[in-house]
mmCIF file as Biopython writes it, N, C-alpha, C and O atoms, coordinates in Angstrom:
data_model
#
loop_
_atom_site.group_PDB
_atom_site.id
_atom_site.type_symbol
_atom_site.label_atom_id
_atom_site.label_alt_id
_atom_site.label_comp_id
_atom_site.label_asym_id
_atom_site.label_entity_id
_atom_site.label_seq_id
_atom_site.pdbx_PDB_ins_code
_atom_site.Cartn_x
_atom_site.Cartn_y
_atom_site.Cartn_z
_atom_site.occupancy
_atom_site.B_iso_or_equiv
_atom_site.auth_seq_id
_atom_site.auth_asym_id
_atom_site.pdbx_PDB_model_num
ATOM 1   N N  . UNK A ? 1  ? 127.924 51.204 138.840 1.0 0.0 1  A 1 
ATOM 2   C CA . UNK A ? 1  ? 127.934 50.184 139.874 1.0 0.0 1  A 1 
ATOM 3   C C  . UNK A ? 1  ? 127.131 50.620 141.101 1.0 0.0 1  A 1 
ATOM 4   O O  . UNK A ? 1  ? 126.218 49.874 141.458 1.0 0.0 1  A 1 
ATOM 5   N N  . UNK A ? 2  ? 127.395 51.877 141.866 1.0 0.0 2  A 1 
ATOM 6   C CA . UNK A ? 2  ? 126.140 52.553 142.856 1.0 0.0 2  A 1 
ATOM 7   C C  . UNK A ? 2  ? 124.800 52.222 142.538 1.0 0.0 2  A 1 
ATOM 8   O O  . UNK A ? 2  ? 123.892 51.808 143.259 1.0 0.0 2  A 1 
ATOM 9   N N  . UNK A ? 3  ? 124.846 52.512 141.173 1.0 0.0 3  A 1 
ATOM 10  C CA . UNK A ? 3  ? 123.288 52.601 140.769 1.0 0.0 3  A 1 
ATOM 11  C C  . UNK A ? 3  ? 122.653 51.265 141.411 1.0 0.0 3  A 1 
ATOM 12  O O  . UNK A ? 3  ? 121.804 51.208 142.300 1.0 0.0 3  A 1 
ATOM 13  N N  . UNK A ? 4  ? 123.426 49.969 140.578 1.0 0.0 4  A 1 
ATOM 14  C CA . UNK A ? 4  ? 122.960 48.959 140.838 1.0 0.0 4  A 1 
ATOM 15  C C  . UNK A ? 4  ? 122.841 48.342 142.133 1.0 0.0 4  A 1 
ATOM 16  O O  . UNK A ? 4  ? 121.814 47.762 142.486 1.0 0.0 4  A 1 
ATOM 17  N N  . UNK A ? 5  ? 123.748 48.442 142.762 1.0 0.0 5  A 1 
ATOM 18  C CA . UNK A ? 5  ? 124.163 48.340 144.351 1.0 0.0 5  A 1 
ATOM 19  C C  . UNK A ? 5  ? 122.853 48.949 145.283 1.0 0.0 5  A 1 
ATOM 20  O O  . UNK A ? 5  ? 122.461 48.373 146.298 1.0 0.0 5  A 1 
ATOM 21  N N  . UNK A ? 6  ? 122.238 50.239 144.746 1.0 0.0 6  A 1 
ATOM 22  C CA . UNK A ? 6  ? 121.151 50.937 145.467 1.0 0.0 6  A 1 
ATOM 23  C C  . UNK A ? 6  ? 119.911 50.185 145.103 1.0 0.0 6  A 1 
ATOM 24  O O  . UNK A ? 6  ? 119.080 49.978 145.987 1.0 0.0 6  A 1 
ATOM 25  N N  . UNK A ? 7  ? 119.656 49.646 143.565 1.0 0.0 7  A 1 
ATOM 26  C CA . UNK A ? 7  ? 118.300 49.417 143.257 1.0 0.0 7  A 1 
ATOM 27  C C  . UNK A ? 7  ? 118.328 47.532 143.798 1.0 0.0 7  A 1 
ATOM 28  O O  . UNK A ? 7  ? 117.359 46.828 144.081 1.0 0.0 7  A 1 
ATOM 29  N N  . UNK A ? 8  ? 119.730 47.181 143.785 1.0 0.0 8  A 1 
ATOM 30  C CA . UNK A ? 8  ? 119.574 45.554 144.665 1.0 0.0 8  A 1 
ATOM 31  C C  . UNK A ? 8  ? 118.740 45.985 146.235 1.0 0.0 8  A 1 
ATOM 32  O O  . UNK A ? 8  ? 117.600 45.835 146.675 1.0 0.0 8  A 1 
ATOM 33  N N  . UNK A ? 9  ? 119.893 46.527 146.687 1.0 0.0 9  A 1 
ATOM 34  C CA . UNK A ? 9  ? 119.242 46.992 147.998 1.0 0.0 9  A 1 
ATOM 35  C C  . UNK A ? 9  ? 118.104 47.044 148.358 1.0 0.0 9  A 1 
ATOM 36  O O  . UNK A ? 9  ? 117.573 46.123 148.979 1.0 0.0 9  A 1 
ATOM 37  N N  . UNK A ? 10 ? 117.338 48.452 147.942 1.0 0.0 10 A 1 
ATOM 38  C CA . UNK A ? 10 ? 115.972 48.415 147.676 1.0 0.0 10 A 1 
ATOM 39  C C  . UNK A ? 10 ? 114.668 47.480 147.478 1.0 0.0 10 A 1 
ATOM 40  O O  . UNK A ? 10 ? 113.566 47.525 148.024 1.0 0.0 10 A 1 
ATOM 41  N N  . UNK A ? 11 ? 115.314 46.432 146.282 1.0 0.0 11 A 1 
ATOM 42  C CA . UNK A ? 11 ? 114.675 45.366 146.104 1.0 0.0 11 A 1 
ATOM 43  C C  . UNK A ? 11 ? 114.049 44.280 147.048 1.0 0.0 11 A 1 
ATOM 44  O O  . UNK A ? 11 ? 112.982 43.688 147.214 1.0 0.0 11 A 1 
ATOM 45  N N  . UNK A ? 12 ? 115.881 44.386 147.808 1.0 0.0 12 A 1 
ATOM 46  C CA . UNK A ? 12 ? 115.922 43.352 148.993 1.0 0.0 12 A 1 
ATOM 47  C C  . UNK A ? 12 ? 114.795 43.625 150.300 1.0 0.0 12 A 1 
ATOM 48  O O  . UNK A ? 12 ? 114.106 42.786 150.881 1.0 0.0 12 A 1 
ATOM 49  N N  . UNK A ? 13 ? 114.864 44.825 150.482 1.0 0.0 13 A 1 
ATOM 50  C CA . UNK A ? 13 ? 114.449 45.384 151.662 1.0 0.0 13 A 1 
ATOM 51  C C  . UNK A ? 13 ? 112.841 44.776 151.255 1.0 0.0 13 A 1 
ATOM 52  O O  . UNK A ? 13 ? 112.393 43.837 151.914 1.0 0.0 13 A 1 
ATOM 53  N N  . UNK A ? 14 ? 112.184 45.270 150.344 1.0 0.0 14 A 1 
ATOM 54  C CA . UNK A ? 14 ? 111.103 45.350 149.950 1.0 0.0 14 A 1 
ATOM 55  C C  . UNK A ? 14 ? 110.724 43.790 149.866 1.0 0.0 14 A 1 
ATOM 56  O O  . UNK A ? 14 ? 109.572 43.483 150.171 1.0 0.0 14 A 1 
ATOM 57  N N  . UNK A ? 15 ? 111.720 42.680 149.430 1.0 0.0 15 A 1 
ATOM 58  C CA . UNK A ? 15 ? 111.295 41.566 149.774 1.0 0.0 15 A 1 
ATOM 59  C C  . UNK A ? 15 ? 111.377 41.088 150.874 1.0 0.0 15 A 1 
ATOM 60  O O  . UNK A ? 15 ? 110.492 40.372 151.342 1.0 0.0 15 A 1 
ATOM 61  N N  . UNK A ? 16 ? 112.360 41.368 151.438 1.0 0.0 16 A 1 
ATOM 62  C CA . UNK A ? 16 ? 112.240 41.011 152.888 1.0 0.0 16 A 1 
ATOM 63  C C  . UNK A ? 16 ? 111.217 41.526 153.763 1.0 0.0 16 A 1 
ATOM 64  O O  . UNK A ? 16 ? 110.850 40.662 154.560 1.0 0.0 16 A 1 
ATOM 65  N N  . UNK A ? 17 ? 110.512 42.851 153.920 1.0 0.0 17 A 1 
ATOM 66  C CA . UNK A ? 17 ? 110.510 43.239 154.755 1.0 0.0 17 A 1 
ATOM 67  C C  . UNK A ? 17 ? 108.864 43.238 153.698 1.0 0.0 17 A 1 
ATOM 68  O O  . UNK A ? 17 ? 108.342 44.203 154.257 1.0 0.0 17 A 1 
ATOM 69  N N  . UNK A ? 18 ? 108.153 42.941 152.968 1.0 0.0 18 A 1 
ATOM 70  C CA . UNK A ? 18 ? 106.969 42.790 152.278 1.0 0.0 18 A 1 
ATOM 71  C C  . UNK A ? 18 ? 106.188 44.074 151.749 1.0 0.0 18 A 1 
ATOM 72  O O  . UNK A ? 18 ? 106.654 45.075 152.293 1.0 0.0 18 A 1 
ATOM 73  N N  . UNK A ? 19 ? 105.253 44.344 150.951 1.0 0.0 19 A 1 
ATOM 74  C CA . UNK A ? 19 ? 104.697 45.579 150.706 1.0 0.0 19 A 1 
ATOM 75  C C  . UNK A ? 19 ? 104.402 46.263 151.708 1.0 0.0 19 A 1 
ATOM 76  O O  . UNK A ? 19 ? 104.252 47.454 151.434 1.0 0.0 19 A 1 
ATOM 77  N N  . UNK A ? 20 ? 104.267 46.014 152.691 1.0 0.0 20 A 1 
ATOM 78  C CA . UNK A ? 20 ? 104.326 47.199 153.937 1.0 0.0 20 A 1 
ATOM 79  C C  . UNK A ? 20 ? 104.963 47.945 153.530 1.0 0.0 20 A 1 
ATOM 80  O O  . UNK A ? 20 ? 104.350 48.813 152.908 1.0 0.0 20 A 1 
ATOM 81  N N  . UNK A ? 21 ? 106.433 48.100 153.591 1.0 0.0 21 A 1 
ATOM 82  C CA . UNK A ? 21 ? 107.486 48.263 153.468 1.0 0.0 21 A 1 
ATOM 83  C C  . UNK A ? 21 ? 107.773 49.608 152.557 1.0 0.0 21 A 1 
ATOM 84  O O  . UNK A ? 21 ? 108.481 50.590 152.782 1.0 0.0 21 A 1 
ATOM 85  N N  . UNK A ? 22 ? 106.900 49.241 151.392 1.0 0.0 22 A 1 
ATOM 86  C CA . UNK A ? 22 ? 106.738 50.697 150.175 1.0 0.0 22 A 1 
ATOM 87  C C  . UNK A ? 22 ? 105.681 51.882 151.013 1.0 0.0 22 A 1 
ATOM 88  O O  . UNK A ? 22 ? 105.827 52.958 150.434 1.0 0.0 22 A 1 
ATOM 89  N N  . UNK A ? 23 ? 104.989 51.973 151.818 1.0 0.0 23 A 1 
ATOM 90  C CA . UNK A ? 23 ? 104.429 52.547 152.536 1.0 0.0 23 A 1 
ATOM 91  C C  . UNK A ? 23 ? 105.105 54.089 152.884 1.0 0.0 23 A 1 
ATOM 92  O O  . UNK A ? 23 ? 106.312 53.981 153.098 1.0 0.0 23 A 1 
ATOM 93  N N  . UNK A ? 24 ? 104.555 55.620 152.999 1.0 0.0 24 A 1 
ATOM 94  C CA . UNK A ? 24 ? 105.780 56.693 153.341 1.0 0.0 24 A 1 
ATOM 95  C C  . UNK A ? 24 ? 105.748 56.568 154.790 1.0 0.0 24 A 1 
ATOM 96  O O  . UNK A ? 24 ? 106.356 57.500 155.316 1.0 0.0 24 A 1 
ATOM 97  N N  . UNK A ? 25 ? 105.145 55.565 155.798 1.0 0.0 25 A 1 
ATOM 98  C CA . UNK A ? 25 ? 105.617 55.657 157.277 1.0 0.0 25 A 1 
ATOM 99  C C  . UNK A ? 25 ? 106.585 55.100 157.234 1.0 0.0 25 A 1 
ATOM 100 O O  . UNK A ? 25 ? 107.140 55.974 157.899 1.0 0.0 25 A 1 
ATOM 101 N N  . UNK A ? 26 ? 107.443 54.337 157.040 1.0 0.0 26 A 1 
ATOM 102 C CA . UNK A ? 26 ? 108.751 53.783 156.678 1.0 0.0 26 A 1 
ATOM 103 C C  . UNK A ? 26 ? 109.743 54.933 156.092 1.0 0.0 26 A 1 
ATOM 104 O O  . UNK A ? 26 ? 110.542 55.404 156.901 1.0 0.0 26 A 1 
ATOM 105 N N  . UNK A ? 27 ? 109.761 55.355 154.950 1.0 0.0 27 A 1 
ATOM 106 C CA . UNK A ? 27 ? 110.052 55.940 154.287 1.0 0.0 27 A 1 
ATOM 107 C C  . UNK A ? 27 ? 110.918 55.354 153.009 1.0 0.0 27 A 1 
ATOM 108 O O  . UNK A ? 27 ? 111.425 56.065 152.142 1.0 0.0 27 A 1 
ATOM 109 N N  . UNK A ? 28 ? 110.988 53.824 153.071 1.0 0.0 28 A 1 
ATOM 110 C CA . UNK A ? 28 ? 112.029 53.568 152.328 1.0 0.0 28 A 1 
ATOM 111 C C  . UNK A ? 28 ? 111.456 53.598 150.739 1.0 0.0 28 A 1 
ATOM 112 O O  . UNK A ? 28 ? 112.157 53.169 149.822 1.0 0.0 28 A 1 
ATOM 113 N N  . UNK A ? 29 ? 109.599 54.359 150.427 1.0 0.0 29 A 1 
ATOM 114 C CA . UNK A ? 29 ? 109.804 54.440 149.278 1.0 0.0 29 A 1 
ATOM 115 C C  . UNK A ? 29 ? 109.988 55.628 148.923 1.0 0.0 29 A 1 
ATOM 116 O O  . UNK A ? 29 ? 109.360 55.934 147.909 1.0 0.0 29 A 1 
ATOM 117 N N  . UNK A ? 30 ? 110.887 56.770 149.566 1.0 0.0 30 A 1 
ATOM 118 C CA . UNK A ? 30 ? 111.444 57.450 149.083 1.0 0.0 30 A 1 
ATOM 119 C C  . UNK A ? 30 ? 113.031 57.234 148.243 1.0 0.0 30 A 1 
ATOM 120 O O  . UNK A ? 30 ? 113.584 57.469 147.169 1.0 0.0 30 A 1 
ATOM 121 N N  . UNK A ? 31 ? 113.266 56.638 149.541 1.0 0.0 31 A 1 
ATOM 122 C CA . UNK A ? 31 ? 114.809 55.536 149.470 1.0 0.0 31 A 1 
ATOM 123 C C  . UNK A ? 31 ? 114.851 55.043 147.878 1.0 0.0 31 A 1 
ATOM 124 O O  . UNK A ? 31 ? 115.855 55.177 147.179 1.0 0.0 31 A 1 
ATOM 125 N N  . UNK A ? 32 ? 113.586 54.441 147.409 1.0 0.0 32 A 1 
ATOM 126 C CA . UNK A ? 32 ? 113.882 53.860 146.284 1.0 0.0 32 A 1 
ATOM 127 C C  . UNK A ? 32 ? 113.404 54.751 145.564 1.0 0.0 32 A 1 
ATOM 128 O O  . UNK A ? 32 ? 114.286 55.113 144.787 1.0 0.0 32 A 1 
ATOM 129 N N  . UNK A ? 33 ? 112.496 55.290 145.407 1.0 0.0 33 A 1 
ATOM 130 C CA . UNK A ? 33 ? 112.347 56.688 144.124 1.0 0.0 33 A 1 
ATOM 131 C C  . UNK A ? 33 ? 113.497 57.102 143.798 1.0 0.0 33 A 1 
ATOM 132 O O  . UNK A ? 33 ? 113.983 56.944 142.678 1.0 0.0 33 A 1 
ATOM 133 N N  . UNK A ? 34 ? 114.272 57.908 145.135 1.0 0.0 34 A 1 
ATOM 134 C CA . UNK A ? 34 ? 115.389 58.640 145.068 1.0 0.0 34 A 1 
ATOM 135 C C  . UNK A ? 34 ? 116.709 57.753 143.814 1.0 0.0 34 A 1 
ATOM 136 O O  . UNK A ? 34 ? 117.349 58.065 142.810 1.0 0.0 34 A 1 
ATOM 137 N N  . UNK A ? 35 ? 116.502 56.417 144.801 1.0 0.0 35 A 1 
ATOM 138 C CA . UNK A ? 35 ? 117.686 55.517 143.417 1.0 0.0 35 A 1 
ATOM 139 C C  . UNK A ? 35 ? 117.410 55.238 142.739 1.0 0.0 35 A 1 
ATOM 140 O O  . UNK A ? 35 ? 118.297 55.022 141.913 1.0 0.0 35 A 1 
ATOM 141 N N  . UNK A ? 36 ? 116.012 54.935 142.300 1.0 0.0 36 A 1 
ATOM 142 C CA . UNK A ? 36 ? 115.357 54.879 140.668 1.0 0.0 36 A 1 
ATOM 143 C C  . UNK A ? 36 ? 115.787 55.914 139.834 1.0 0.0 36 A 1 
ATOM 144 O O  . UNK A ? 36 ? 116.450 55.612 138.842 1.0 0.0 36 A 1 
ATOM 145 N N  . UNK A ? 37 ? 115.386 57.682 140.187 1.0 0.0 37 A 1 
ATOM 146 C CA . UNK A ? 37 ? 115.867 58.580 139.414 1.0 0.0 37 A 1 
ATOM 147 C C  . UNK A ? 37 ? 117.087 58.544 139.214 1.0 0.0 37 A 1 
ATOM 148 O O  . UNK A ? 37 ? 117.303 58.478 138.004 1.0 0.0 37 A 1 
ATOM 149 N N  . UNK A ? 38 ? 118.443 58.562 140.108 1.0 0.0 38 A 1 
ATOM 150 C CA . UNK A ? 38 ? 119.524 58.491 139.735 1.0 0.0 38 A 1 
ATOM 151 C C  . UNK A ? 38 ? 120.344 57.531 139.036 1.0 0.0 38 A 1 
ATOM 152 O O  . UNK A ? 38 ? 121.392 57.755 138.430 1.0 0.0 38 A 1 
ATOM 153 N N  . UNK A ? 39 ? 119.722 56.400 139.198 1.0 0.0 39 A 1 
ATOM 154 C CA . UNK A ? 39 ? 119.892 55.612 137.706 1.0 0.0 39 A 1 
ATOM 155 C C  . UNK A ? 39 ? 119.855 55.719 136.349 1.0 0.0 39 A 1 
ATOM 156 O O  . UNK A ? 39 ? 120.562 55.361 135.407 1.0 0.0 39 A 1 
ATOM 157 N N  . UNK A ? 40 ? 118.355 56.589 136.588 1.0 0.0 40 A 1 
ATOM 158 C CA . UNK A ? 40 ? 117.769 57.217 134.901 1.0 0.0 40 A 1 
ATOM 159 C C  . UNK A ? 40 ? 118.579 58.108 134.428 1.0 0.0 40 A 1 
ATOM 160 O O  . UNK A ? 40 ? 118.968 58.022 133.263 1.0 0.0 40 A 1 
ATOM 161 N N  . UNK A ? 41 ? 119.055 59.328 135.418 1.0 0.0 41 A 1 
ATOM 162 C CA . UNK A ? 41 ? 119.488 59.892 135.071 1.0 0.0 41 A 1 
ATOM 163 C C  . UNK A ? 41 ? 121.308 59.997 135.082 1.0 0.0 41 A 1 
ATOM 164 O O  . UNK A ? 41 ? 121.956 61.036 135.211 1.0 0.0 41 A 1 
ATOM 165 N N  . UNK A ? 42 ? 121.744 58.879 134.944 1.0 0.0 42 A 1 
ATOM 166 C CA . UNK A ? 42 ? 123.238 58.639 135.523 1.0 0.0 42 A 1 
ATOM 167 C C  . UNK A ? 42 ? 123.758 58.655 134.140 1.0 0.0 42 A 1 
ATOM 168 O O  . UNK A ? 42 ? 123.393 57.880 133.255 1.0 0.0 42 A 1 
ATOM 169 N N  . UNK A ? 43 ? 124.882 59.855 133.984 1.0 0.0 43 A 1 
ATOM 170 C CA . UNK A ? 43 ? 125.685 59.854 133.001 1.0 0.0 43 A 1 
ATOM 171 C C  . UNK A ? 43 ? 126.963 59.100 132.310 1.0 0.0 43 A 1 
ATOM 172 O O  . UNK A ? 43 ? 127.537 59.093 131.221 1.0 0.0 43 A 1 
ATOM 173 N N  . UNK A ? 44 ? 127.099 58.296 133.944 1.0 0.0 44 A 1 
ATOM 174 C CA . UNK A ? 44 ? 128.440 56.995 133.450 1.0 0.0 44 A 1 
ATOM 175 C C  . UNK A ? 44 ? 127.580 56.019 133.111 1.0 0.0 44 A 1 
ATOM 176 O O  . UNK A ? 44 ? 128.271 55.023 132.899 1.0 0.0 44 A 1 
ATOM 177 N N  . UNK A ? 45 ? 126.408 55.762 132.941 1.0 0.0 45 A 1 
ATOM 178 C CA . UNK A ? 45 ? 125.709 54.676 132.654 1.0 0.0 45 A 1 
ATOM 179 C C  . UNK A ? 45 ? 125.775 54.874 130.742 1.0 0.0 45 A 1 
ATOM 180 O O  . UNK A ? 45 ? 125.964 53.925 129.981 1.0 0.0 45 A 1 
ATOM 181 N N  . UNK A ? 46 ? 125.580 56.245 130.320 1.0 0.0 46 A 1 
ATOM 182 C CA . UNK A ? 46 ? 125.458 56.291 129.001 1.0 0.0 46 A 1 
ATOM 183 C C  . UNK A ? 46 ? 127.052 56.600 128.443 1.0 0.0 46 A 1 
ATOM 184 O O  . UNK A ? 46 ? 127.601 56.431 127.354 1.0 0.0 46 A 1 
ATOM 185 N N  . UNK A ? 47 ? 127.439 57.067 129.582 1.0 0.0 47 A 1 
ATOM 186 C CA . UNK A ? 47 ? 129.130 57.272 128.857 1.0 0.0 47 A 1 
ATOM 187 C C  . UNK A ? 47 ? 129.638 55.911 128.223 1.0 0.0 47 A 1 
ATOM 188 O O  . UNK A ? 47 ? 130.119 55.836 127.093 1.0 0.0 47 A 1 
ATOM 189 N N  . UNK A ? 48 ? 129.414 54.478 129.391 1.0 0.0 48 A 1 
ATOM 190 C CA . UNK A ? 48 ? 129.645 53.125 129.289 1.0 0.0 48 A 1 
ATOM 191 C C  . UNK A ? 48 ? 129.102 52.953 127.734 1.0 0.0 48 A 1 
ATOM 192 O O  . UNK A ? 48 ? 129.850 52.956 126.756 1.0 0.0 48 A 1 
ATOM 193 N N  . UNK A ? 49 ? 127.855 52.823 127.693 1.0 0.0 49 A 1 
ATOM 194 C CA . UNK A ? 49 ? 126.853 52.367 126.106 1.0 0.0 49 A 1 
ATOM 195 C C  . UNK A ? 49 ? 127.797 53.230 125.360 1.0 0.0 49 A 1 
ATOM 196 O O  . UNK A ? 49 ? 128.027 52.767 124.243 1.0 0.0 49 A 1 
ATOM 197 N N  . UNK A ? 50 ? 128.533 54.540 125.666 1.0 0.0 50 A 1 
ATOM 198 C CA . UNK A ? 50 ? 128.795 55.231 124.615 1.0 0.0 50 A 1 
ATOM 199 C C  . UNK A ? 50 ? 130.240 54.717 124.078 1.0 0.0 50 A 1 
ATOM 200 O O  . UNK A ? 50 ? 130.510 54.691 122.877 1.0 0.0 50 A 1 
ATOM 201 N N  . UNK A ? 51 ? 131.055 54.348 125.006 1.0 0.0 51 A 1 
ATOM 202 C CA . UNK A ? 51 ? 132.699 53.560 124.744 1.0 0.0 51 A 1 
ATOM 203 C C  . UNK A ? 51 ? 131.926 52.034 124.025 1.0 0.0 51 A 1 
ATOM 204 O O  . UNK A ? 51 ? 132.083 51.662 122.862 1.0 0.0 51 A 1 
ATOM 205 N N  . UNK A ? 52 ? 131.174 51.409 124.977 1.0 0.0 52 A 1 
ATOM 206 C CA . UNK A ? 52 ? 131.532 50.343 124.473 1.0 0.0 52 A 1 
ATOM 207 C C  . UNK A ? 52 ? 130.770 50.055 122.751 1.0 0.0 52 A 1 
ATOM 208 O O  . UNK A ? 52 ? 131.019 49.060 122.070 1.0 0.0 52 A 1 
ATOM 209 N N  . UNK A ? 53 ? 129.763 51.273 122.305 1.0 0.0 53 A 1 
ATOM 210 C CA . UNK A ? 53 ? 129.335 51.310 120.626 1.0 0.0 53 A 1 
ATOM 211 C C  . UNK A ? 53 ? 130.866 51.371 120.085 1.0 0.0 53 A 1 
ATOM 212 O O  . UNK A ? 53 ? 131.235 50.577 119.221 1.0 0.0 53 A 1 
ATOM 213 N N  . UNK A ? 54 ? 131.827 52.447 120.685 1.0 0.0 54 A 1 
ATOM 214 C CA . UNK A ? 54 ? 132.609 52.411 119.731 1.0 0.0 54 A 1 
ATOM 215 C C  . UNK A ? 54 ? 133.935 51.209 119.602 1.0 0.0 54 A 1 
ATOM 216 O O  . UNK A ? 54 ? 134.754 50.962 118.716 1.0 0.0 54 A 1 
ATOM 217 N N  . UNK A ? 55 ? 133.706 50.732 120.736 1.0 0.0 55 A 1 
ATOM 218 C CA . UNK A ? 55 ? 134.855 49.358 120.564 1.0 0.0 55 A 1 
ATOM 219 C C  . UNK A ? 55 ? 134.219 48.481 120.076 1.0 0.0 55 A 1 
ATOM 220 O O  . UNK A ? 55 ? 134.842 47.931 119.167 1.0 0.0 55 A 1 
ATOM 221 N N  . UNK A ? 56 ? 133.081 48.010 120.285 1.0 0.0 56 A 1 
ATOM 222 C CA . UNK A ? 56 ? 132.864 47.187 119.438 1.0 0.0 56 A 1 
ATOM 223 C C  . UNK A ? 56 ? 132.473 47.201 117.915 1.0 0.0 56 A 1 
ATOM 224 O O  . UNK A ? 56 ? 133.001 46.395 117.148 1.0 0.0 56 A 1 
ATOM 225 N N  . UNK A ? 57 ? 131.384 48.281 117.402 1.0 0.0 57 A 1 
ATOM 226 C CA . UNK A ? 57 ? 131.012 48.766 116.106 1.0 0.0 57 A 1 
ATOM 227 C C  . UNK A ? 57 ? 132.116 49.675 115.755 1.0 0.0 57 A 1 
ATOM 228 O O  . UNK A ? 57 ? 132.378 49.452 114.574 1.0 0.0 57 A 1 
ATOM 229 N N  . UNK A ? 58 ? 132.867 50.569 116.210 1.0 0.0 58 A 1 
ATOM 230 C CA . UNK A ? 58 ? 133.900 51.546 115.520 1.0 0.0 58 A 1 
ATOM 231 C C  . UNK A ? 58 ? 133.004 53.131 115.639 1.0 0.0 58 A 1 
ATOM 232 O O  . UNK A ? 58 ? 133.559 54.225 115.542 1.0 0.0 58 A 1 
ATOM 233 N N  . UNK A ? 59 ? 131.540 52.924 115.865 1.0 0.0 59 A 1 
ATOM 234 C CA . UNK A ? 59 ? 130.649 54.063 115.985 1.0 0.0 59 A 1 
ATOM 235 C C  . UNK A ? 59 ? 131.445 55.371 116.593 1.0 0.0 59 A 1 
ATOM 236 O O  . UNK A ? 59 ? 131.870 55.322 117.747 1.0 0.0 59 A 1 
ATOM 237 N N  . UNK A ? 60 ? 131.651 56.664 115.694 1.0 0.0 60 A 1 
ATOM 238 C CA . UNK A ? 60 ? 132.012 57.574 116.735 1.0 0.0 60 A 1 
ATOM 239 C C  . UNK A ? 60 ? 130.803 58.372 117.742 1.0 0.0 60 A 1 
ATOM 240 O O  . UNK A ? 60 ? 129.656 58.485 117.309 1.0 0.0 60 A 1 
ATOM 241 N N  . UNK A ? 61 ? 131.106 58.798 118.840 1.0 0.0 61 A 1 
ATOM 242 C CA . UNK A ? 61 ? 130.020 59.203 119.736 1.0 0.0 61 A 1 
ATOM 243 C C  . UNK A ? 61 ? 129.300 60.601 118.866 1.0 0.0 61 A 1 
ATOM 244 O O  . UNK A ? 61 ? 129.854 61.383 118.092 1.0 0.0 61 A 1 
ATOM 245 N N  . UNK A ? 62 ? 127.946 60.557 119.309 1.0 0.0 62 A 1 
ATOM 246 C CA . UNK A ? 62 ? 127.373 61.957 118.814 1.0 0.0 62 A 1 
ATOM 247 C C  . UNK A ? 62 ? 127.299 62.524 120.182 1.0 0.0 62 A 1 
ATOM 248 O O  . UNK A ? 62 ? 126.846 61.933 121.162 1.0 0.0 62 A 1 
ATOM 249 N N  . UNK A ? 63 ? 127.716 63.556 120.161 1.0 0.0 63 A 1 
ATOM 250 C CA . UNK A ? 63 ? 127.624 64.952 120.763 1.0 0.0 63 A 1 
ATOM 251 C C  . UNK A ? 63 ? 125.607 64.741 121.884 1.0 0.0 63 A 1 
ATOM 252 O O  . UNK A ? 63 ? 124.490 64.715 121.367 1.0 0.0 63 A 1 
ATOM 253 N N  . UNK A ? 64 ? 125.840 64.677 122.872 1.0 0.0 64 A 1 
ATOM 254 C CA . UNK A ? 64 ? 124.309 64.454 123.248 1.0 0.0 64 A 1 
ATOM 255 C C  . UNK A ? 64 ? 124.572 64.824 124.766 1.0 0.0 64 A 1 
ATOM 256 O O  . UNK A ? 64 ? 125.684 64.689 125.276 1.0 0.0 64 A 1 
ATOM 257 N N  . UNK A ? 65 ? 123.359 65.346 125.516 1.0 0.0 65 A 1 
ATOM 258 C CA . UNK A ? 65 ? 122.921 66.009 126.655 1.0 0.0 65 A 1 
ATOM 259 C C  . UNK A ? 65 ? 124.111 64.882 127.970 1.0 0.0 65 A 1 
ATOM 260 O O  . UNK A ? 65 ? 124.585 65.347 129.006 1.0 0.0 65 A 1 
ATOM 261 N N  . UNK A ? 66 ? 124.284 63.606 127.540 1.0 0.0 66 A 1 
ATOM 262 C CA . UNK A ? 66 ? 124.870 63.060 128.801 1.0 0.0 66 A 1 
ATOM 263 C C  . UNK A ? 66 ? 126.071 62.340 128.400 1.0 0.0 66 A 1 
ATOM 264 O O  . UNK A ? 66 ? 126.778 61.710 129.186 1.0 0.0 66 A 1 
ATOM 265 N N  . UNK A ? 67 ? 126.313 62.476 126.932 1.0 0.0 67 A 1 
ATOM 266 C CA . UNK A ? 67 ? 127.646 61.828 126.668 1.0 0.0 67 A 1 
ATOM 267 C C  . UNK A ? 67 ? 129.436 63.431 126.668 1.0 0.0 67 A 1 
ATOM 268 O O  . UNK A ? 67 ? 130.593 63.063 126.467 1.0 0.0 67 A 1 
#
């Protein structure tokens, strides 16, 4: 839910406030790099895909770097 909450944000700013905005005198495209990566790399994001394979298919989880 952060994840998403950060990359709305981001979005917003950037529409509101126009491609200026992605510019590093601002800085806010660090702002969004920063919540892009932690999205990619967010482990409740794959834990989620990983419960909900097995409630719905019965799939048991494989053993993997973020589950």
């Amino acid at each position: 839910m952060p994840a998403r909450v950060g990359l709305a944000v981001s979005s917003e700013v950037f529409e509101v406030m126009g491609a200026r905005s992605a510019t590093q005198a601002y800085g806010f495209d660090r702002f969004w790099r920063n919540v892009r990566t932690h999205t990619l790399h967010n482990p409740a994001e794959y834990k989620k895909r990983t419960v909900g394979a097995f409630v719905l298919t019965g799939e048991f989880p494989v053993p993997a770097m973020y589950r």
